[in-house]
N, C-alpha and C positions, 0 to 999 in steps of 0.2 A: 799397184793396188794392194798386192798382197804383201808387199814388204810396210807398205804405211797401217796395215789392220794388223800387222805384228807387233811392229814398234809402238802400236800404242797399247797390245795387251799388255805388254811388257813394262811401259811406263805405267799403265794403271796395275799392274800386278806389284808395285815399288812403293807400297801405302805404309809396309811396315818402317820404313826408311821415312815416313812422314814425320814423325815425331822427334827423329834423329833433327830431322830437316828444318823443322820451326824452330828448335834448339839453336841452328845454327845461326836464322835470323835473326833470332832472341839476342845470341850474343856478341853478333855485330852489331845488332843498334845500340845496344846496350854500351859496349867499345866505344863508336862515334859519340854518345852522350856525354859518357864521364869523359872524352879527349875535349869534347866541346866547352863541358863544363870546367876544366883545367884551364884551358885557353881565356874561358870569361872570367873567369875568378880570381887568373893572373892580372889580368887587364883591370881589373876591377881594385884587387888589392894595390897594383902600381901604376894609378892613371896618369902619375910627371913623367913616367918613362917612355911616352910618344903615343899613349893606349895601342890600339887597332891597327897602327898606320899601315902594316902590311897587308889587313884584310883579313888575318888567319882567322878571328873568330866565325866573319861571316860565312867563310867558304867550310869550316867544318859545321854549321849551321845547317848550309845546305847541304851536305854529306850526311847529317844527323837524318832532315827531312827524307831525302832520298830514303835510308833505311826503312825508316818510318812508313814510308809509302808498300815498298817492299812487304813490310808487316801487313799493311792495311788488304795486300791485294794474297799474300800467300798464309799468312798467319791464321792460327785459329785461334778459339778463344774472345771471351770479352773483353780481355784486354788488348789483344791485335787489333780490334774494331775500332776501338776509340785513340789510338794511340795517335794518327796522324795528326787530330786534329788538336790533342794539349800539348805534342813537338812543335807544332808551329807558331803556336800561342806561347811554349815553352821559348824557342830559341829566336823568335822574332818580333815578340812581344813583350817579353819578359815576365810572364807574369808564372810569378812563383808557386801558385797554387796546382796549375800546370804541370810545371817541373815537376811540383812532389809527388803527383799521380804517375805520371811515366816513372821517376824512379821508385817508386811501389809498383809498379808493374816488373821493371827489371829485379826488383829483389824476392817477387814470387816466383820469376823466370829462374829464379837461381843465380842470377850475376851481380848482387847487391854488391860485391868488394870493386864493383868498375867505376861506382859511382864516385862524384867528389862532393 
């Protein structure tokens, strides 16, 4: 009992590392997006070259999401809030308007050169 009310002073005493820390989310999703977006834009620019057939865009899709979820549940900010749900509309919908928000999200995050 008294080892579990330490380790949690200790993990609540770690708030100044928070900021570090949503950085960090920031800029993995951020990573996942622009690799996402690399991947669709190849596919997109060379569809006679067999598009998709490996799958790579949909599974960095879901890599995007995941992140995204990550943001939604650890992130702060109004833009961590909304962001799961224009990724998903982003990368499974396609809908571009989507896209632009998230990456205006990532370029107030600081990671705007991830983007394609």
């Amino acid at each position: 009992m008294l080892t579990a009310m330490v380790a949690a002073v200790l993990l609540g005493g770690c708030s100044s590392s928070g900021a570090e820390e949503t950085k960090a989310y920031w800029q993995d999703y951020c990573t996942r997006l622009g690799t996402w977006q690399e991947a669709r834009n190849s596919v997109d620019a060379f569809p006679e070259k067999s598009g998709d057939a490996d799958g790579t865009t949909g599974v960095l899709a879901q890599a995007v999401v995941s992140a995204a979820e990550v943001l939604d549940r650890k992130g702060h900010g109004e833009d961590s809030a909304r962001v799961l749900d224009d990724t998903v509309a982003a990368v499974t919908g396609a809908d571009l308007v989507a896209e632009g928000r998230v990456v205006s999200s990532c370029d107030r995050a600081g990671f705007e050169t991830l983007m394609r």
